[in-house]
C-alpha positions in Angstrom: 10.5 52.3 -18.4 7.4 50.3 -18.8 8.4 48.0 -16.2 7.0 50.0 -13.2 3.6 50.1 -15.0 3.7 46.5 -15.4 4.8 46.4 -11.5 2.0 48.3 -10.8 -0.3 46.1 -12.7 1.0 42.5 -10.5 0.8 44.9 -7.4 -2.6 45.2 -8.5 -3.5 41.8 -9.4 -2.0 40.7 -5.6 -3.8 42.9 -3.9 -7.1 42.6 -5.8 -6.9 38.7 -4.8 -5.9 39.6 -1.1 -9.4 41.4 -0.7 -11.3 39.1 -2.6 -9.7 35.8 -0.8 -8.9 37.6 2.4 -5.2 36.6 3.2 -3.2 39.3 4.5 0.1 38.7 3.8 1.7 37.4 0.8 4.6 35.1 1.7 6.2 34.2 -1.9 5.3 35.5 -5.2 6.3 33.2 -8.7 6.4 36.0 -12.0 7.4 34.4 -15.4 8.3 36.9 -18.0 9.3 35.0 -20.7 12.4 35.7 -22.9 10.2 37.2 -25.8 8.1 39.1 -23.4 10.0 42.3 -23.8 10.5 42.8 -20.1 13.5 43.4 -18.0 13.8 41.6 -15.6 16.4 43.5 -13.4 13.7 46.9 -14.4 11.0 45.1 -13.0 12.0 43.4 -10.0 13.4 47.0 -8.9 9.8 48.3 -9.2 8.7 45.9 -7.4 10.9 46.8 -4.9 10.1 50.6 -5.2 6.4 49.5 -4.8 6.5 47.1 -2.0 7.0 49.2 1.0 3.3 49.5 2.6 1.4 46.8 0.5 0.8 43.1 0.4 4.1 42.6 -1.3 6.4 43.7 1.1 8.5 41.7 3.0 7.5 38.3 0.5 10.2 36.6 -1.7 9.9 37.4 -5.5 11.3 35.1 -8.0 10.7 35.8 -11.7 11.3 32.5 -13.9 12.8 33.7 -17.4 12.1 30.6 -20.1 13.9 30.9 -23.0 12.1 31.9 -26.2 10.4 29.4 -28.6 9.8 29.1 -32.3 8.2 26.5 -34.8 10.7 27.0 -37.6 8.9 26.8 -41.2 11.8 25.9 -42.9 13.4 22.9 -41.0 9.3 22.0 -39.4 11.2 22.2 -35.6 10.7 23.8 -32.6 13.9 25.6 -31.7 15.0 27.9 -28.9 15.7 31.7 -29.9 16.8 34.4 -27.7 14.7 37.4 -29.1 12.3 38.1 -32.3 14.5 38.2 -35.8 16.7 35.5 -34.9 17.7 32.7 -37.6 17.3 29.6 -36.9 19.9 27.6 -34.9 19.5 24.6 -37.4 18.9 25.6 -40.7 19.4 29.6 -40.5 16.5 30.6 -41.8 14.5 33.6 -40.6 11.1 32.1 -40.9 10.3 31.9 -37.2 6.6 31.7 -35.4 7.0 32.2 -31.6 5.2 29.7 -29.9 6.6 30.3 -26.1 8.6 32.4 -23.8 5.9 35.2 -25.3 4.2 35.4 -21.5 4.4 37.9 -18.8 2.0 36.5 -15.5 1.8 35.5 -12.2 2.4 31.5 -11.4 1.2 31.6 -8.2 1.6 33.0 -4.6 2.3 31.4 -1.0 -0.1 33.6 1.3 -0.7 33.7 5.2 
């Protein structure tokens, strides 16, 4: 489950920003993890969970945004929405596919007190 390490790693990032900009509680935190990102979601948000008691995070609302995935297809030249990697394409169902979005796991922003 590499969703705890990548808890771990926002836990990280939050607190590393709440000694350098000196707020001491973190009100709301704003993940994406895109639909290619290879992330669960429901995996990650439980580690967060795990990891909140004690640190900056706990107690602060958590939403993750999931955007669907994107590709540029080279067959039909159109951006069209996939749901993972190796997907045809919706309009002309071909498999030559560049992602171009929902690729991102990262922090939006945070409310802080």
């Amino acid at each position: 489950m590499h969703e705890a390490s990548l808890a771990g790693g926002v836990l990280q990032l939050v607190e590393s920003t709440a000694a350098r900009d000196g707020f001491s509680r973190l009100l709301s935190l704003r993940i994406e993890a895109g639909q290619l990102a290879g992330v669960d979601v429901r995996a990650l948000r439980f580690a967060l969970d795990c990891l909140a008691p004690g640190t900056v995070l706990e107690g602060a609302q958590i939403d993750i945004e999931e955007p669907p995935g994107q590709a540029w297809c080279l067959g039909c030249a159109q951006t069209v929405e996939i749901a993972q990697r190796g997907d045809a394409c919706p309009l002309c169902g071909g498999y030559q596919l560049q992602p171009t979005g929902g690729m991102a796991l990262r922090v939006l922003d945070m409310q802080v007190e």
